[in-house]
PLY file of the C-alpha trace (Angstrom):
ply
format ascii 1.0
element vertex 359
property float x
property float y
property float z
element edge 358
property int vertex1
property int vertex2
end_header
119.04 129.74 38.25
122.43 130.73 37.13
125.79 132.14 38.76
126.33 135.63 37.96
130.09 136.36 37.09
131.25 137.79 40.28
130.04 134.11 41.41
131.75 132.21 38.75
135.06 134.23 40.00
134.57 133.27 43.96
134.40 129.93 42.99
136.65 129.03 40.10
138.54 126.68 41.82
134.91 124.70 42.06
134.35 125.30 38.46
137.34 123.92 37.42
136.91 121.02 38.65
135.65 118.23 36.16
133.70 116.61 38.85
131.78 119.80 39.77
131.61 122.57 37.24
129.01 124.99 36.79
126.40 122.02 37.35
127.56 121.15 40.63
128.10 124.48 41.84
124.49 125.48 40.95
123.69 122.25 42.83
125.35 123.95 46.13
123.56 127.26 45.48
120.12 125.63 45.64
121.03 123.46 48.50
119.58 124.50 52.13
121.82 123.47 55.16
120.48 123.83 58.79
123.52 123.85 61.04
122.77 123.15 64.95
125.31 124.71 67.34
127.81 127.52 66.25
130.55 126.27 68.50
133.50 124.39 68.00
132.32 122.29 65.19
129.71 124.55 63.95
132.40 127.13 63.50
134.65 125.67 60.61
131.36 123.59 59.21
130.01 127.11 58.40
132.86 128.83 56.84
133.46 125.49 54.95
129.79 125.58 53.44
129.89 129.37 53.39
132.89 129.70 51.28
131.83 126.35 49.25
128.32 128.49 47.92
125.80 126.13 49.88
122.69 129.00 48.90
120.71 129.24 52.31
122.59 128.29 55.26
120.41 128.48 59.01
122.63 128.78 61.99
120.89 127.64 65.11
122.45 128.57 68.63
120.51 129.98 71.93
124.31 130.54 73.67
126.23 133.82 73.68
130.06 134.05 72.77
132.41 133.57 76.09
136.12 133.62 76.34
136.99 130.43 77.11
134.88 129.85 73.27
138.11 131.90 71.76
140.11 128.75 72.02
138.63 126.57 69.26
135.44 128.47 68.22
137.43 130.79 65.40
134.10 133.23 64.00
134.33 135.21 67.07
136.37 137.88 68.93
136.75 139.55 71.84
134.55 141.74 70.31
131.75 139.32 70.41
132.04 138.14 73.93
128.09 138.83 75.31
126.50 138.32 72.06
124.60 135.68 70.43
126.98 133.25 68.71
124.30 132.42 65.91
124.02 136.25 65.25
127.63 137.01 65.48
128.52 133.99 63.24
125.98 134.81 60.34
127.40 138.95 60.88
131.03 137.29 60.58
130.39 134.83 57.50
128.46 137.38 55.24
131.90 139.27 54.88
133.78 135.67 53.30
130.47 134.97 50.86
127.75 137.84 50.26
126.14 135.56 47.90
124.81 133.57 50.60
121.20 133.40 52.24
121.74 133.50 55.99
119.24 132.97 59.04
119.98 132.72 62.25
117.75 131.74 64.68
118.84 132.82 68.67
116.97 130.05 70.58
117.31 126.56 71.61
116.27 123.58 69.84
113.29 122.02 71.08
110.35 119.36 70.48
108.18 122.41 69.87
110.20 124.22 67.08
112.68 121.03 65.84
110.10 119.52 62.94
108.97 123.02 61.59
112.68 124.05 61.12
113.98 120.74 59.57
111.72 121.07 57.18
113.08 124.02 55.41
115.89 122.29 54.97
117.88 119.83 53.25
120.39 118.88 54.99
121.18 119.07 59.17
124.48 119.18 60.39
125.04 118.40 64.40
127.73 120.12 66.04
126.01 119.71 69.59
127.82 118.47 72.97
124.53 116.74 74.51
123.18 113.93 74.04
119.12 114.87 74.68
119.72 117.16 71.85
121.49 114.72 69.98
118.47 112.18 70.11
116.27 115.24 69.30
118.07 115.76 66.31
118.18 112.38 65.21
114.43 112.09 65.48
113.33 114.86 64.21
115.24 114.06 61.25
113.58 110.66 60.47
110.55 112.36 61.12
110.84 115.03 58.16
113.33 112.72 56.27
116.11 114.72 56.31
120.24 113.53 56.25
122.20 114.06 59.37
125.87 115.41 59.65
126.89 114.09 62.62
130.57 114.89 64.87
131.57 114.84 68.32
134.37 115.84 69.80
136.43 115.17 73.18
139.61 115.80 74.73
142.01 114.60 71.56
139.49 112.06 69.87
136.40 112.76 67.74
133.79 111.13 65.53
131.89 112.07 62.00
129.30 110.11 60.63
126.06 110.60 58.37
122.89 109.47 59.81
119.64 108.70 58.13
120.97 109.33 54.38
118.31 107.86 52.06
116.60 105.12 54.82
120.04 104.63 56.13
121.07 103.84 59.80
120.31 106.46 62.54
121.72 107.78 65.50
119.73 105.68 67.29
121.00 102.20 65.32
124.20 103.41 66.38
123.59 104.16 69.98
120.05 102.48 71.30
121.20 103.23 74.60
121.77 106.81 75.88
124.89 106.51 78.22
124.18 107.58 81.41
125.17 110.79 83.10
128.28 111.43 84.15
129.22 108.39 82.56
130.55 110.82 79.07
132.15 114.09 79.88
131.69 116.61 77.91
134.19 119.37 76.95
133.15 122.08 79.20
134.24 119.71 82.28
137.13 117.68 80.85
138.35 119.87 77.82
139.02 119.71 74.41
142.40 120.39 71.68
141.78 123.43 70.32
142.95 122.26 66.97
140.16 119.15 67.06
136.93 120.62 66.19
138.30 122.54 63.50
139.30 118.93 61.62
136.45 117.35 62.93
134.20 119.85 61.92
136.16 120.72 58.48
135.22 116.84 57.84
131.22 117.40 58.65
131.57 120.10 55.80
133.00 117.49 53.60
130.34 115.30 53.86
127.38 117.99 53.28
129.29 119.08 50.15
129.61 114.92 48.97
125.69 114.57 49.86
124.77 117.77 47.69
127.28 116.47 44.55
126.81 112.98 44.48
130.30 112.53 44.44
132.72 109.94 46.52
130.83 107.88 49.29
129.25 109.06 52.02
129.72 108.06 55.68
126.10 106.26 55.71
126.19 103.33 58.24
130.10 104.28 58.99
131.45 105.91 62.07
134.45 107.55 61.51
137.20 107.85 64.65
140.22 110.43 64.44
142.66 110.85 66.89
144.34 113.90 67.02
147.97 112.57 69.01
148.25 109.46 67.47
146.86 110.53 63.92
145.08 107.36 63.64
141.37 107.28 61.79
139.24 104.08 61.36
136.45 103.89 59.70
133.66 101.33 61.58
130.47 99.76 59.72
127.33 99.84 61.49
123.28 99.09 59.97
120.56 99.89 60.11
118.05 98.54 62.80
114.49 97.78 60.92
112.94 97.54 64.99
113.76 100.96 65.47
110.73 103.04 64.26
110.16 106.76 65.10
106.94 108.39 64.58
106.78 111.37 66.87
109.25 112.68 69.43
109.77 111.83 73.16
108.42 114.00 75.69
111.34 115.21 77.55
114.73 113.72 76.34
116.38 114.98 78.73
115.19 112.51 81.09
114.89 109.63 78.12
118.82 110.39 78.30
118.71 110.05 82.06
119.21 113.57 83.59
117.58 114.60 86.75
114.90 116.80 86.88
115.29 120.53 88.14
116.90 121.42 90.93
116.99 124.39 93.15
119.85 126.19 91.99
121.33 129.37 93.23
123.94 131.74 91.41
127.16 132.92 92.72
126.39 136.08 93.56
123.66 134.91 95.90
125.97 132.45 97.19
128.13 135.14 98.10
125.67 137.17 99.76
124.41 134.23 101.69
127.87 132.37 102.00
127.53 132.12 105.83
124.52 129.84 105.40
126.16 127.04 103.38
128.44 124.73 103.34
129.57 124.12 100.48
130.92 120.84 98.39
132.57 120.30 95.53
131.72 117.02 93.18
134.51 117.86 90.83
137.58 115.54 90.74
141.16 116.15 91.90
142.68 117.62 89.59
139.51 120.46 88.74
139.88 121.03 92.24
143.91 122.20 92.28
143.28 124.19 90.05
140.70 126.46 92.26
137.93 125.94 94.00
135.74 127.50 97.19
134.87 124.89 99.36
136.60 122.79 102.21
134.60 119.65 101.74
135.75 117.87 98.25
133.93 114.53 97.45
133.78 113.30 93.52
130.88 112.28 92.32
131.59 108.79 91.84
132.36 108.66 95.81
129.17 110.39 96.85
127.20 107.69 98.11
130.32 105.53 99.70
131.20 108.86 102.15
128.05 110.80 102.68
128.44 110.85 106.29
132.06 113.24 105.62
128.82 115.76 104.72
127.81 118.02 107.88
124.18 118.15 108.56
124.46 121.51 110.75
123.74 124.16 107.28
122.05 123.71 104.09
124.32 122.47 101.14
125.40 124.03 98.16
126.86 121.58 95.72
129.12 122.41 92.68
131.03 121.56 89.94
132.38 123.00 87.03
129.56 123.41 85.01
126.56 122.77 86.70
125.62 119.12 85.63
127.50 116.99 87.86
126.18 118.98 91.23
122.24 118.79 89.50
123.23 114.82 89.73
124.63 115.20 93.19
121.84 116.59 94.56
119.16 114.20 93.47
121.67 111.37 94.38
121.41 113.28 98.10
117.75 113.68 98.57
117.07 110.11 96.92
119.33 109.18 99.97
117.62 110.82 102.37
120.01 114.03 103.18
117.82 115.81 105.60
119.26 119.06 105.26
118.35 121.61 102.51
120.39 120.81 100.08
120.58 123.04 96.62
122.93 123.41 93.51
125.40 126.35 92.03
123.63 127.70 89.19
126.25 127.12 85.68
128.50 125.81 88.15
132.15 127.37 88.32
131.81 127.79 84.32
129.01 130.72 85.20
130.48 134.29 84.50
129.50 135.37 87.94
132.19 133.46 88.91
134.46 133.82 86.09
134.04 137.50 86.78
134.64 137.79 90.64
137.45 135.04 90.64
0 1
1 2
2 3
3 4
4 5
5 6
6 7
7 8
8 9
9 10
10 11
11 12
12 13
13 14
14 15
15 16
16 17
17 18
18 19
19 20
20 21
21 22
22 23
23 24
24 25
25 26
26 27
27 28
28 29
29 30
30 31
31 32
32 33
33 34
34 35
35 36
36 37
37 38
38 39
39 40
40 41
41 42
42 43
43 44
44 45
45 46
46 47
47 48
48 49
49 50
50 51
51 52
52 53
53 54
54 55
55 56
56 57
57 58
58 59
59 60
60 61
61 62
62 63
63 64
64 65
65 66
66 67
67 68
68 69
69 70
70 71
71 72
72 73
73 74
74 75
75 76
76 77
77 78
78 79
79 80
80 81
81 82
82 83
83 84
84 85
85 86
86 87
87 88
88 89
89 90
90 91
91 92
92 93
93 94
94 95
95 96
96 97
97 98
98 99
99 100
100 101
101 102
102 103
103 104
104 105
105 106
106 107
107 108
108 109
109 110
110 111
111 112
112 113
113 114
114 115
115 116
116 117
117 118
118 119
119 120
120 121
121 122
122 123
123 124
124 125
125 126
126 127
127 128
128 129
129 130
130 131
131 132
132 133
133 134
134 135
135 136
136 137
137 138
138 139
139 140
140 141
141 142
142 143
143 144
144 145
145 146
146 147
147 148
148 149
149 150
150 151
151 152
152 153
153 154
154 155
155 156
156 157
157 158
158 159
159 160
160 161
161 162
162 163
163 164
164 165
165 166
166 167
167 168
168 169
169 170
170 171
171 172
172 173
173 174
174 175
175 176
176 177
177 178
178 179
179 180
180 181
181 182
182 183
183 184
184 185
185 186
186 187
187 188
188 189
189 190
190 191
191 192
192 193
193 194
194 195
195 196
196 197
197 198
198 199
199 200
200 201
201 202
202 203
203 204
204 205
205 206
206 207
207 208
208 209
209 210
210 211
211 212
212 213
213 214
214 215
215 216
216 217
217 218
218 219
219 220
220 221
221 222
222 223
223 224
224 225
225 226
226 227
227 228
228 229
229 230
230 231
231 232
232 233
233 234
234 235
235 236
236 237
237 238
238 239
239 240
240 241
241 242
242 243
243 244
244 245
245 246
246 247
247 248
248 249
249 250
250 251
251 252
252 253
253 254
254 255
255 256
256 257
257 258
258 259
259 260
260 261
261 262
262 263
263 264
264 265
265 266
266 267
267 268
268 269
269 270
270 271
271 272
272 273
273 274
274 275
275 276
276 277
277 278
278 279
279 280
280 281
281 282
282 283
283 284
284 285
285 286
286 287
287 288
288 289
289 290
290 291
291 292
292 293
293 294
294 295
295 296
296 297
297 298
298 299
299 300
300 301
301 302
302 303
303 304
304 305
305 306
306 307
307 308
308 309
309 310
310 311
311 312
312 313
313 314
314 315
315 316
316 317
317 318
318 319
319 320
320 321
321 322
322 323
323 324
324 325
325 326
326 327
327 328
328 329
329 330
330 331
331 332
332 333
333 334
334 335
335 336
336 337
337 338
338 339
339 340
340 341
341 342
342 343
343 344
344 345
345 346
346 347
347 348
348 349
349 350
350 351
351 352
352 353
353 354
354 355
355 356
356 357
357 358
């Protein structure tokens, strides 16, 4: 394998560097990078590798583009709102590098395709926002061996870190425990800096790029904390846990990560059609709820089970919440305490573009 001279001139800022050259940039051509999630960190991870000359890149992402994505997630446009972020990403980075391999793959990960597509890769890079996928991930990866580029991102704050790199400490050595629901937000219900996930994420890329060269040290059994406001980074050790073996995956991780089972759900639109049959409550906090909302009975989740008799019992009950996790948790909360009433949950919430589209 060689670099052809249109190559050697998109990346002659690589080859001049001593630490690098031609050597190292033929070690990013033959490198194989399986990003998960083309979103807010997925976004500047790819054009980072893209533009760097990793050879085959796979972009895995079973969402479509949405407006409220233009705020951080920089591949897309209006243009692309409707349209498969993983196909629309690969379309969008072809026109910075055409020397690259692409594959995109418009599903979801799961147990039943996770091992078979780590292992045409090197290298997996996790820009998610859940933790059952996160734990998939992670597993998966000790499984077929592979390195993990892990970052998260919330509000002002996020986290990078490299997970299983040569036997090293995994996700799981870092967090044994999944934290309950509810118990982390995630961006869709408390928000995010638009700037974040671009650093975040630009700092993922670094670390793929350090794995493939060899060069500097690499966030193995570290956990590194930026904070956007402040501008403060640390850098915290953590290892290994020999106890900790995994030799196949769980069975449902969402419910290893504590998330109720599925609800009856209903979408907006038949809400509307049906609206006289409901009433309706909203688990969101104050400050969600100023901003809009379409019910008259407001109790946050935290307070369900202190002030479930403020609930009438003369209609079923539609429960809500911004995106559709907090009322799934609501409900079972309100059948496991014996609400007689029918009792059922608004399908992706207030984030659903049913709503977004009749608001």
């Amino acid at each position: 394998m060689s670099l052809s001279s249109e190559e050697k001139t998109q990346y002659s800022r690589h080859l001049l560097l001593y630490e690098i050259g031609e050597v190292g940039q033929l070690k990013l051509k033959q490198s194989k990078v399986l990003v998960i999630g083309a979103g807010g960190l997925g976004c500047p991870v790819l054009q980072y590798l893209t533009a760097a000359g990793i050879g085959t890149i796979g972009v895995i992402d079973h969402d479509v583009v949405e407006q409220s994505n233009l705020q951080r997630q920089i591949l897309f446009t209006i243009a692309d709102i409707g349209l498969s972020k993983a196909e629309c990403a690969v379309k969008r980075l072809r026109l910075l590098n055409p020397f690259i391999n692409f594959t995109s793959y418009s599903k979801k990960l799961s147990i039943d395709n996770a091992i078979k597509l780590f292992e045409n890769y090197d290298i997996i890079v996790d820009g998610t926002d859940n933790f059952p996928t996160r734990y998939l991930i992670n597993d998966a990866a000790v499984i077929t061996n592979k390195p993990i580029v892990f970052g998260s991102i919330l509000k002002f704050e996020g986290q990078v870190s490299v997970l299983n790199f040569k036997n090293g400490p995994t996700y799981r050595c870092l967090f044994p425990v999944s934290p309950k629901p509810n118990e982390v937000p995630n961006c869709t219900d408390i928000g995010v800096l638009g700037i974040l996930p671009g650093i975040i994420g630009s700092l993922q890329a670094n670390e793929v790029l350090k794995i493939v060269l060899g060069l500097g040290m690499v966030l193995s059994g570290k956990l590194l904390t930026f904070n956007a406001l402040s501008m403060k980074q640390q850098v915290f050790s953590f290892e290994k846990n020999p106890s900790m073996v995994i030799n196949a995956l769980e069975e449902n991780y969402q419910a290893f990560c504590g998330i109720p089972n599925a609800i009856q759900e209903i979408s907006y639109q038949e809400y509307i059609e049906q609206s006289s049959n409901f009433n309706v409550l909203d688990v969101r906090n104050q400050i969600e709820r100023n901003e809009f909302h379409i019910s008259s009975i407001h109790i946050p989740l935290d307070e369900l089970s202190q002030r479930l008799h403020e609930i009438p019992d003369n209609k079923s009950l539609l429960v809500f919440c911004k995106s559709g996790l907090r009322s799934k948790l609501a409900v079972n909360k309100l059948l496991n305490e014996g609400f007689k009433n029918k009792v059922m949950g608004l399908k992706g919430g207030l984030s659903s573009d049913l709503y977004q589209n009749n608001k």
